[in-house]
Every structure is written in structure tokens, then in C-alpha cells.
ChimeraX commands (.cxc) that place a marker at each C-alpha (Angstrom):
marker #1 position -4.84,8.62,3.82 radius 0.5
marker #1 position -8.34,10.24,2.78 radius 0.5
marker #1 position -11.11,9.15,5.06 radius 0.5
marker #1 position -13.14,6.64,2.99 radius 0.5
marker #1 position -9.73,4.54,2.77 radius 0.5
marker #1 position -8.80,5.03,6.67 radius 0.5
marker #1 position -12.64,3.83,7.53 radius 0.5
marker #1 position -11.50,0.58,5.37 radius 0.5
marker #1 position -8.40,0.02,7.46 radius 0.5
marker #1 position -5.94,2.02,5.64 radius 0.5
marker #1 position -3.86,2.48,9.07 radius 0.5
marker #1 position -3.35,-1.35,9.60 radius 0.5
marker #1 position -2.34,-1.60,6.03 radius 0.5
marker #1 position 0.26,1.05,5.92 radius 0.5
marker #1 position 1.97,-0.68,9.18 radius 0.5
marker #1 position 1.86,-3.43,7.33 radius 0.5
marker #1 position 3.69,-1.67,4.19 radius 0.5
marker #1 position 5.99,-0.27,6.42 radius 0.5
marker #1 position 7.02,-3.75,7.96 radius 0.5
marker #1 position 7.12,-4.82,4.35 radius 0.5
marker #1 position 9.54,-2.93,3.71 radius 0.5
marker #1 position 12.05,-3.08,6.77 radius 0.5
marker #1 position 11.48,-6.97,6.82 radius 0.5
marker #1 position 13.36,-6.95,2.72 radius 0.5
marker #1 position 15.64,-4.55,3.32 radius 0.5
marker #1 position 14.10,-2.05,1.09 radius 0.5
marker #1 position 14.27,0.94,2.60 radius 0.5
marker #1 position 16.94,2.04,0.11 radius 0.5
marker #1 position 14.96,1.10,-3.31 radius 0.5
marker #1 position 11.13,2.30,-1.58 radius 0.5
marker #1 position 10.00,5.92,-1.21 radius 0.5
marker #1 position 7.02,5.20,0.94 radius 0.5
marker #1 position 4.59,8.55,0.87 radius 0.5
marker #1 position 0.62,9.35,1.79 radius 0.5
marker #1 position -1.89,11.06,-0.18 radius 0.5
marker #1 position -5.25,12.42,0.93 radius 0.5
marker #1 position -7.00,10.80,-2.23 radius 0.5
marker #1 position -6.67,9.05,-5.41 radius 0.5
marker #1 position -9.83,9.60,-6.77 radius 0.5
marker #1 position -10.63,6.00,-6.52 radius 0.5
marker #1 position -12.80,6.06,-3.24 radius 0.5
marker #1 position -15.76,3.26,-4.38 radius 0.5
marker #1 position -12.32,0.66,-4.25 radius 0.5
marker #1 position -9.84,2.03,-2.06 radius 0.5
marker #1 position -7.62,1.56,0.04 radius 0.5
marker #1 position -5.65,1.88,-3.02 radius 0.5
marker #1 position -1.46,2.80,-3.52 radius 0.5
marker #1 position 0.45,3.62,-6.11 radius 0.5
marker #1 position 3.63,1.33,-7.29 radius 0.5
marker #1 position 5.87,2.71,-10.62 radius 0.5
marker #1 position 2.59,5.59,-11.60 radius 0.5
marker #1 position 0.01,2.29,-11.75 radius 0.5
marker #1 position -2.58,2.35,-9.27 radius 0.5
marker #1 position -3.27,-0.41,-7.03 radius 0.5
marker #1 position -6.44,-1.26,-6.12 radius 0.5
marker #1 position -8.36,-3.13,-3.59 radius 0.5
marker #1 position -5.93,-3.08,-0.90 radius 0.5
marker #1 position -6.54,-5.65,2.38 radius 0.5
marker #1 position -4.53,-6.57,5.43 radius 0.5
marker #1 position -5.19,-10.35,3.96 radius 0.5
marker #1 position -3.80,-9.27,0.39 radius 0.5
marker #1 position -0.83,-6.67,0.88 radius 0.5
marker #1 position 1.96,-8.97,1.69 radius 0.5
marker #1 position 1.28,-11.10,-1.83 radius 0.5
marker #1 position 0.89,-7.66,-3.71 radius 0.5
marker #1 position 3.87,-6.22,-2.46 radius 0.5
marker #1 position 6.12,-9.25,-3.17 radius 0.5
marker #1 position 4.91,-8.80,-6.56 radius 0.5
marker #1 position 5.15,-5.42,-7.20 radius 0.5
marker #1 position 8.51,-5.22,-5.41 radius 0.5
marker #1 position 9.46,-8.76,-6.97 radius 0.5
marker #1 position 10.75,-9.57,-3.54 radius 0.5
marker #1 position 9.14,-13.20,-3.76 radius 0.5
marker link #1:1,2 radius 0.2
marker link #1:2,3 radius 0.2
marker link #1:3,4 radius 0.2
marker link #1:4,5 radius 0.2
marker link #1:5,6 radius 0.2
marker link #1:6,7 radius 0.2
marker link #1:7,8 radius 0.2
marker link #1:8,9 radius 0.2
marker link #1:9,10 radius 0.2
marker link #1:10,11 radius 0.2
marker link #1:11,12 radius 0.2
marker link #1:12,13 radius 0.2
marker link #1:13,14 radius 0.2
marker link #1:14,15 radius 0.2
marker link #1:15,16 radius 0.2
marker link #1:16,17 radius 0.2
marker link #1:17,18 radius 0.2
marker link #1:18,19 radius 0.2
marker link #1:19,20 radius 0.2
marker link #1:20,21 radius 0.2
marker link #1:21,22 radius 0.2
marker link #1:22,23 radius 0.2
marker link #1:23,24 radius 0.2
marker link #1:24,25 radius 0.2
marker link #1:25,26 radius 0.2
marker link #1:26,27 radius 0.2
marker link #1:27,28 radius 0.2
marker link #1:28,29 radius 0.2
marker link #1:29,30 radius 0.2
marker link #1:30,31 radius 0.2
marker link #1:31,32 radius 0.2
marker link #1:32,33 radius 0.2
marker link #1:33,34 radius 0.2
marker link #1:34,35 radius 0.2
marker link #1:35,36 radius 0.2
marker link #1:36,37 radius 0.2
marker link #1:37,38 radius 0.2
marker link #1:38,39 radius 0.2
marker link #1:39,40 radius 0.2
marker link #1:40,41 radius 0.2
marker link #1:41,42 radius 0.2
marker link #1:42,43 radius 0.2
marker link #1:43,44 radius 0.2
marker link #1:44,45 radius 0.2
marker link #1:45,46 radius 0.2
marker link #1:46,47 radius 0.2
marker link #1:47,48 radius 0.2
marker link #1:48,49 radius 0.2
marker link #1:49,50 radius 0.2
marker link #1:50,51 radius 0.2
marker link #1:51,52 radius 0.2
marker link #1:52,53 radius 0.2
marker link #1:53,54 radius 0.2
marker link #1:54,55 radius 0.2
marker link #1:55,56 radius 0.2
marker link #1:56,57 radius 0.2
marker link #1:57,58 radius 0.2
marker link #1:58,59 radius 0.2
marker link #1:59,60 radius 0.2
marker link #1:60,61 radius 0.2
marker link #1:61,62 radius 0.2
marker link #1:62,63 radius 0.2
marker link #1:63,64 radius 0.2
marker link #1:64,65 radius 0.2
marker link #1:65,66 radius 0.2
marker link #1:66,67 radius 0.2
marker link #1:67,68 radius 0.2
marker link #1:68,69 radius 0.2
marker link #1:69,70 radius 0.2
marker link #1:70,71 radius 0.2
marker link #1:71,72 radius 0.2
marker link #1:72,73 radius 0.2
view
């Protein structure tokens, strides 16, 4: 949620994540939380899945990278 992620369209993603989630049922097995910065600004938006980071995130790429991290696919 830091400010070099929001100017690369952090917001759209995270609607994105959130309709993710309610679209596979998940909201039981998926803690979804913000952070103000990862530390990985040069490459963000960036998230965090089981302590590994995740990083480039894109509006293009988030569905594919969810259904693997969340093996919904």
C-alpha cells in the first residue's frame, strides 16, 4: 500500500485480489492484509503468499499468479 506501488496501480490490483478471492470461495483459507512497504520498491507492486515475496505484480498477471499460488487452477 506504500506509494511507489499505489502510483503502479496497486489499488486496481488489490480489487482484483479481492474478487479473486470471493470468485473461489476462499475467503475461509485467505487472510488478505496491506503493508506500507516491502522494501522491494524498484519492482513492486509486490505481495506476499506463504512468507515468499511476489514480485512484479500487474492487473494483466494477477489472476494467473493467484491460481498458482492458491492452486485454484
Amino acid at each position: 500500500m506504500g506509494s511507489s506501488c499505489f502510483s503502479r496501480g496497486n489499488k486496481e490490483i488489490l480489487e482484483k485480489i479481492r474478487e479473486f478471492i470471493t470468485r473461489h470461495h476462499l475467503t475461509d483459507r485467505v487472510i488478505l492484509r496491506g503493508s506500507h512497504c516491502l522494501g522491494n520498491c524498484s519492482k513492486g507492486p509486490s505481495m506476499i503468499v506463504d512468507d515468499r515475496l511476489i514480485s512484479p505484480l500487474s492487473i494483466v498477471t494477477i489472476d494467473s499468479i493467484l491460481e498458482k499460488e492458491l492452486k485454484t487452477g
